[in-house]
C-alpha positions as CSV (number, residue, x, y, z in Angstrom):
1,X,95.9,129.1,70.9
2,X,95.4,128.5,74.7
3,X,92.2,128.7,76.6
4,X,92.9,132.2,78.0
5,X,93.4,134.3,75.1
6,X,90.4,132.5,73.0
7,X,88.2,133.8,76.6
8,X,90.3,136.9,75.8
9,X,88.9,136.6,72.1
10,X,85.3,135.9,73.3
11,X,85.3,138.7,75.2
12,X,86.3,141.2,72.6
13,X,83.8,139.8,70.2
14,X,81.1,140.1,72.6
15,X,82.0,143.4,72.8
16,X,82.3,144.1,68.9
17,X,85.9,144.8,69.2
18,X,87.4,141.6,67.4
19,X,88.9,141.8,64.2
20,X,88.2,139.9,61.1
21,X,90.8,137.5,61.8
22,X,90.5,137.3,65.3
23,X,86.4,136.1,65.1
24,X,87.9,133.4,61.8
25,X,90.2,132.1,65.2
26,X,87.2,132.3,67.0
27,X,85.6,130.0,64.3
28,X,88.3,127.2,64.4
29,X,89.1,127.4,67.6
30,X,84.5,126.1,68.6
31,X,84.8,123.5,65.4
32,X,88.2,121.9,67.2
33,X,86.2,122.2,70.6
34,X,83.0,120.3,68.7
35,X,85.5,117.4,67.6
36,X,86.5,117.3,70.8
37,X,90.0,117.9,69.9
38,X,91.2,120.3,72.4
39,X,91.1,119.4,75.7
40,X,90.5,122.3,78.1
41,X,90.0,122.7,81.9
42,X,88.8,125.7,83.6
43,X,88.6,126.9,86.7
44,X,85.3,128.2,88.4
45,X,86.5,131.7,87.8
46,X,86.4,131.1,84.5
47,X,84.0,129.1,84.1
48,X,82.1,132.3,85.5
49,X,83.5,134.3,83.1
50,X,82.2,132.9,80.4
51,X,78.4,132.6,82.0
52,X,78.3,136.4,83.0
53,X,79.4,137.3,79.2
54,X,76.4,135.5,77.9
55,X,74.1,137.1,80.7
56,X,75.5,140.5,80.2
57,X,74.4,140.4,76.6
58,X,70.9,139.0,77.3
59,X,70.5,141.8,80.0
60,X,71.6,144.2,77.6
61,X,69.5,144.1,75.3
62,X,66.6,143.4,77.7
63,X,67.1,146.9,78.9
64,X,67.9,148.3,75.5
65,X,65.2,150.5,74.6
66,X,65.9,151.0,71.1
67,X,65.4,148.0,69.2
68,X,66.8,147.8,65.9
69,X,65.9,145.5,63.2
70,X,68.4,146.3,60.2
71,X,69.7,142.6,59.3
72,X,73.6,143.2,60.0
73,X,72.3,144.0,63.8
74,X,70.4,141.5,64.4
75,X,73.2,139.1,62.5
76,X,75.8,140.5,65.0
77,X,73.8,140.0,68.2
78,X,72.6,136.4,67.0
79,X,76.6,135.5,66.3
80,X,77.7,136.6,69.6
81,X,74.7,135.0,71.4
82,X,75.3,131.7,69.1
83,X,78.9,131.5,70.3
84,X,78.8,132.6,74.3
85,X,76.1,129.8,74.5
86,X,77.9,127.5,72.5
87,X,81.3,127.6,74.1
88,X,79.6,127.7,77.8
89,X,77.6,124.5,76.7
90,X,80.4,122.3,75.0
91,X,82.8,123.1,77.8
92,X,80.8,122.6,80.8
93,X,78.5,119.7,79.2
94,X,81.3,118.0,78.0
95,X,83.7,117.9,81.3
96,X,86.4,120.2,80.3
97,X,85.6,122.4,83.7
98,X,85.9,119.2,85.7
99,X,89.5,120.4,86.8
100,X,89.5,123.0,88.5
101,X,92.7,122.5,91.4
102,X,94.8,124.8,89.1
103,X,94.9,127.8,90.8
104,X,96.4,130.7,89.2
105,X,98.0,134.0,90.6
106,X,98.3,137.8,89.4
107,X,100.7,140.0,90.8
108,X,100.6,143.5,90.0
109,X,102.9,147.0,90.0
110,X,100.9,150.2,90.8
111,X,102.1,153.4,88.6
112,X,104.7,154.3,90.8
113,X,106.4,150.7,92.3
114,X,107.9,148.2,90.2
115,X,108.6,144.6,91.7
116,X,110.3,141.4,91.1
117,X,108.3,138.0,91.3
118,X,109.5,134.9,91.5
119,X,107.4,132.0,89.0
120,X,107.0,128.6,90.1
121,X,109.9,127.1,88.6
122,X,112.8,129.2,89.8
123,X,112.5,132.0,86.7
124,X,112.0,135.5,88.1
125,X,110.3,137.8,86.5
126,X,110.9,142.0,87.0
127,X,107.8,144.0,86.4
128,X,108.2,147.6,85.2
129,X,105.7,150.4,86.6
130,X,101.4,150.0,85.8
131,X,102.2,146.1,85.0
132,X,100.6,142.6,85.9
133,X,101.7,139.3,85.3
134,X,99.7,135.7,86.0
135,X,100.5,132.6,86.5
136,X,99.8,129.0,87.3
137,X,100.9,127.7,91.4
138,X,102.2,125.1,89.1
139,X,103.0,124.6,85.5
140,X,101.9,122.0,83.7
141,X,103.9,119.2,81.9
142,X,104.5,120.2,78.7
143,X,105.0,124.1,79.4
144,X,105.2,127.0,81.0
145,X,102.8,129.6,80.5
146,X,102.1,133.0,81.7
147,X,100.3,135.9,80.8
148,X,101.9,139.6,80.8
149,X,100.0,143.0,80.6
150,X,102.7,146.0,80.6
151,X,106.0,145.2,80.5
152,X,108.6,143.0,82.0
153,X,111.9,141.5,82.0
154,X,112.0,137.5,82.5
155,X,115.3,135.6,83.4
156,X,114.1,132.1,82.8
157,X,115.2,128.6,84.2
158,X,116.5,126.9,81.2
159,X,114.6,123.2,80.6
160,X,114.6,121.4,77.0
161,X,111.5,119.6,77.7
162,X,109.6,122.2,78.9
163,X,109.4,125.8,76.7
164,X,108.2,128.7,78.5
165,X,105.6,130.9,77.1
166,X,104.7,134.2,77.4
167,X,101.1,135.9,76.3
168,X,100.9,139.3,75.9
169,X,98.5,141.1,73.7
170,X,97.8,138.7,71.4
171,X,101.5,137.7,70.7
172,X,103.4,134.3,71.8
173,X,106.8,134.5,73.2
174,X,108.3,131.1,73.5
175,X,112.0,130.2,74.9
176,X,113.5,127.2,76.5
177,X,115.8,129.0,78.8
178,X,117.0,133.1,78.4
179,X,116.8,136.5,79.3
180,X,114.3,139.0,77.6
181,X,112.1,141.6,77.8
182,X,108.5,142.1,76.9
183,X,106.9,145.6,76.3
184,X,103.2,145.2,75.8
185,X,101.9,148.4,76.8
186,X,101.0,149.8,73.6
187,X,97.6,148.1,72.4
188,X,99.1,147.2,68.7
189,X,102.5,146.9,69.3
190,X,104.6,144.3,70.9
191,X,108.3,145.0,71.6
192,X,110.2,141.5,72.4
193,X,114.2,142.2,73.3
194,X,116.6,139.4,74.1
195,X,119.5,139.9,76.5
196,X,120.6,136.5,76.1
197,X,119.9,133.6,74.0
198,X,117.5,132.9,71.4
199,X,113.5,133.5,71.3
200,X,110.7,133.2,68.9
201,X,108.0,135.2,68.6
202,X,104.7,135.3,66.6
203,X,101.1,137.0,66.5
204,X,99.5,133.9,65.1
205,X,98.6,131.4,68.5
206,X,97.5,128.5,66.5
207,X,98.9,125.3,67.4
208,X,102.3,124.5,65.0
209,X,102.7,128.3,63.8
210,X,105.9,129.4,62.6
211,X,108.3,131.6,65.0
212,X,110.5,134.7,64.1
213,X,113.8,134.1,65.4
214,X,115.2,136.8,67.7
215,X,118.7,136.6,68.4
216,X,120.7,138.9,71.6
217,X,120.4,142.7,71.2
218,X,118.1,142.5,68.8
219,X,114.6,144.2,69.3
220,X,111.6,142.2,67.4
221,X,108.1,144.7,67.1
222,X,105.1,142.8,66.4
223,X,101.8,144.1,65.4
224,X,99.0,141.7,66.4
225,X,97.1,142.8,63.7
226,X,99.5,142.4,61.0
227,X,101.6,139.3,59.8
228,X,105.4,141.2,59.6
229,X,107.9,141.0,62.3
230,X,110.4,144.0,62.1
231,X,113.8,143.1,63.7
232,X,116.4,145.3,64.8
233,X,119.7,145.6,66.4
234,X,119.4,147.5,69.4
235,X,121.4,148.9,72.4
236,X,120.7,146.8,75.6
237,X,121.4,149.2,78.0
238,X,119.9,151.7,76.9
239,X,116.7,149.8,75.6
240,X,116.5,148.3,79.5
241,X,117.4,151.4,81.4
242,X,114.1,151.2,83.2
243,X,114.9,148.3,85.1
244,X,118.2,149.3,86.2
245,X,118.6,149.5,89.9
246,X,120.4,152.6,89.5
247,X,119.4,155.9,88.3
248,X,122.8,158.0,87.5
249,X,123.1,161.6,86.4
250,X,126.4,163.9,85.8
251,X,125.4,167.4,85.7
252,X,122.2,166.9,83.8
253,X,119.3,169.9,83.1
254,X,116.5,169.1,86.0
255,X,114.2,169.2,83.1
256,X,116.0,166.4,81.7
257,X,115.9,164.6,84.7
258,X,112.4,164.6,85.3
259,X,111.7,163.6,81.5
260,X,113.7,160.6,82.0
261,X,111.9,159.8,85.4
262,X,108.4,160.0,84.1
263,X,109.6,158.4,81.2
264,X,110.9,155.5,83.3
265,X,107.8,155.1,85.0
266,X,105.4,155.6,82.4
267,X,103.9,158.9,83.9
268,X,103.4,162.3,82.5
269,X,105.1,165.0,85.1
270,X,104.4,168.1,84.3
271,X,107.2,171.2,85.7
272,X,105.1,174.3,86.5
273,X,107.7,177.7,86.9
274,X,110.5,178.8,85.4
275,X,113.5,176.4,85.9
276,X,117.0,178.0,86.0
277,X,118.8,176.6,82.6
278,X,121.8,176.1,85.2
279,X,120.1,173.9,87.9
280,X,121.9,170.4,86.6
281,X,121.6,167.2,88.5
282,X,124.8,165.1,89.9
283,X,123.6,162.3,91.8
284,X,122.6,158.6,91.9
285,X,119.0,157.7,92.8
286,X,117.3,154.0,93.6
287,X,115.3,153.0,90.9
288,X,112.4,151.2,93.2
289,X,110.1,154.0,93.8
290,X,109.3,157.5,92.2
291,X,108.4,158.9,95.5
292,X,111.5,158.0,97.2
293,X,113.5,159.7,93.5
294,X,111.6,162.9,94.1
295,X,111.8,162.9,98.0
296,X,115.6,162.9,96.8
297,X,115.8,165.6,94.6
298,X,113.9,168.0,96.8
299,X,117.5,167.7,98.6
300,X,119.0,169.5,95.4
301,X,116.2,171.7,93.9
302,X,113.3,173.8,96.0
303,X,109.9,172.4,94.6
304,X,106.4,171.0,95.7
305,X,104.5,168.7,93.9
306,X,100.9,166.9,93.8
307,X,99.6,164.2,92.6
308,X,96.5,164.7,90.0
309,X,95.8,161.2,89.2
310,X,97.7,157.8,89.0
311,X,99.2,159.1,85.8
312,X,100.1,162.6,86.6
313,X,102.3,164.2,88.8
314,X,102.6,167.7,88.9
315,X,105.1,169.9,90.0
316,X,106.0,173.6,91.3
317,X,109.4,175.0,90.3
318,X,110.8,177.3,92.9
319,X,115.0,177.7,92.4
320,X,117.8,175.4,93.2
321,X,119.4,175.1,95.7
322,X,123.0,174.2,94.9
């Protein structure tokens, strides 16, 4: 397990969200710190991080003015206490936040731009719609690590010596060189496919744990909660549409068209009017911004629309004009 998804752990703990499991990894992961086995650094961010958990709790329950003193409550509180306190002491009294020149960086897609990013060996990464991705200025020796929220295609620099992996909702994505994409947006569920190559995937992040071999158009779902892999063959074309750089219709229903679109950018459009079951769609759009798609169709088909939040678009059917 690395240092950012046991913070990640910590965090859900504190916050009474952890599963059984996850608090056992929780466990292992302080007794390995104790013996001084793992050998962490972290930055001041974190290192602040971990300090505002523990306050945050304290201050909580300061202001709490319900106190409740059934034994399982009290046991919970005193467990997450016991293990913010511990973790900040071991680390920080014990050196591990002595290094703190690795800088990290986060790039992120709003709901309606998607973007491609460039890691600090040569692989790229493309991120779909609502995304982020994070990663070190500079990788260190034995790996490369980064962590995904969302989805995203990675096209990585191939290197023996050096696997890359990828975090993403609790599951480990490792690969020494390849093309595949991650789809992490569902809270559960992990979708890993591989355009090229070979990659192993798991939802266990201790050190040594076995990998599920995925092989090329073959779609792997992983629950983070469960120990099964399912594995499928898939269609690659279809499963990546989203990151095409093209959208093409032939004479498609402009309901269809806009079903595809939010679907493509993970928004909910809503059509408002009665659409003319003969208003059909024959063009070629960009695939880089929603806005610019709509902006395009307004060309073909007479409609307004608004935007109601970042996840809702909705719009006002008038006629078509072809």
């Amino acid at each position: 397990m690395n240092k950012e998804i046991f913070i990640t752990l910590l965090k859900k703990q504190a916050n009474g969200e952890a599963s059984r499991e996850e608090i056992d990894q929780i466990r292992q992961i302080l007794d390995l710190i104790q013996r001084r086995e793992i050998d962490w650094s972290l930055s001041p961010a974190e290192e602040q991080v971990l300090k505002n958990n523990v306050k945050l709790r304290i201050d909580e329950r300061r202001k709490s003015k319900q106190v409740s003193f059934k034994p399982l409550t009290i046991l919970k509180w005193a467990a997450v206490l016991l293990i913010g306190f511990s973790l900040t002491y071991i680390l920080l009294s014990s050196g591990f936040g002595s290094n703190n020149d690795q800088d990290w960086v986060d790039k992120v897609t709003s709901q309606t731009q998607k973007g491609t990013f460039t890691l600090p060996d040569g692989s790229t990464v493309f991120l779909n719609t609502n995304s982020r991705i994070r990663f070190p200025l500079k990788f260190s020796e034995d790996k490369r690590e980064v962590i995904l929220e969302g989805e995203g295609f990675f096209d990585v620099v191939k290197n023996k010596q050096k696997p890359f992996e990828v975090i993403s909702n609790g599951v480990l994505t490792r690969v020494l060189g390849t093309s595949f994409n991650i789809n992490a947006t569902n809270e559960e569920l992990v979708e890993v496919i591989v355009a090229s190559g070979k990659v192993g995937v798991t939802n266990d992040l201790t050190e040594g744990a076995k990998l599920n071999r995925i092989a090329p158009n073959q779609k792997a779902t992983v629950n983070r909660f469960k120990e099964k892999v399912d594995v499928e063959e898939v269609d690659i074309d279809e499963e990546l549409a989203w990151k095409a750089e093209k959208m093409s219709f032939d004479f498609v229903p402009f309901e269809e068209v806009i079903a595809t679109i939010g679907s493509m950018y993970h928004i909910q459009i809503e059509i408002q009017g009665d659409v003319d079951e003969s208003c059909t769609i024959r063009s070629t759009y960009s695939n880089k911004s929603l806005y610019s798609i709509l902006y395009g169709l307004k060309n073909i088909v007479d409609f307004d629309w608004e935007k109601v939040d970042e996840r809702k678009i909705i719009i006002n059917y008038k006629s078509c004009i072809n």
